[in-house]
C-alpha positions in Angstrom: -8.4 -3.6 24.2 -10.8 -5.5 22.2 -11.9 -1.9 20.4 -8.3 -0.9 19.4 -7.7 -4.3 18.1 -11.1 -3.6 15.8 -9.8 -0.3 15.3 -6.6 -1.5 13.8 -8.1 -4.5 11.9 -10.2 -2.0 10.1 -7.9 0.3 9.0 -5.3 -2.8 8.0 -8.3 -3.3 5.6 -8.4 0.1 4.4 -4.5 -0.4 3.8 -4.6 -3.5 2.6 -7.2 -1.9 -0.3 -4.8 1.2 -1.0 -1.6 -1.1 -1.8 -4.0 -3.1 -4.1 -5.0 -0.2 -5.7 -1.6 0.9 -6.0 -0.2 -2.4 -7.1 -2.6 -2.0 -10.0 -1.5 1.5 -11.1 2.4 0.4 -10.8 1.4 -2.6 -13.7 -0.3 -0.1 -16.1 2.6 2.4 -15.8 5.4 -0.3 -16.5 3.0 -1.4 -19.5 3.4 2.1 -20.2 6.9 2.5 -19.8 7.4 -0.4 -22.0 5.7 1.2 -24.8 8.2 3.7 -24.6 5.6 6.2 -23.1 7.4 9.1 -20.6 6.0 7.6 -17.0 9.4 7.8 -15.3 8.2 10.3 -12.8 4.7 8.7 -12.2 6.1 5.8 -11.8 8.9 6.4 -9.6 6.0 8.8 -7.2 4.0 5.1 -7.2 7.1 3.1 -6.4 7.9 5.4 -3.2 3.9 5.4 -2.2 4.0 1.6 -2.4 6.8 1.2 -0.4 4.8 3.7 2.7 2.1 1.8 2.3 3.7 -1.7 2.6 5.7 -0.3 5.7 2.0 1.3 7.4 0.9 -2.4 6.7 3.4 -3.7 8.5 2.9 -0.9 11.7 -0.6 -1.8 11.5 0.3 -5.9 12.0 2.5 -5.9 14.4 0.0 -3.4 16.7 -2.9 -5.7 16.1 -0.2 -8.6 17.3 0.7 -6.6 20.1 -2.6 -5.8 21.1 -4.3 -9.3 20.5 
């Protein structure tokens, strides 16, 4: 039990690191967008990996609660 637990914390990490990233990405395209630049479809593509990343976080949490 303990393993899975450290399983899951480890890959919440690795999640937790992607929607960072992709938080990041999001900010420089609306920057972008702002300056009239044609992001549109990048940015729409980062919104909708966002959100799939944000809902894995949220898997991820309530198995590590489950499992603790």
């Amino acid at each position: 039990m303990e393993r899975i637990k450290s399983i899951l914390s480890k890959r919440l990490e690795v999640v937790k690191l992607r929607k960072y990233a992709i938080i990041r990405e999001e900010a420089r395209l609306m920057r972008l967008a702002k300056q009239k630049k044609q992001v549109a479809l990048q940015l729409a593509k980062v919104k909708r990996e966002k959100l799939a990343v944000m809902a894995e976080e949220a898997r991820l949490l309530r198995a590590i609660k489950q499992a603790g």
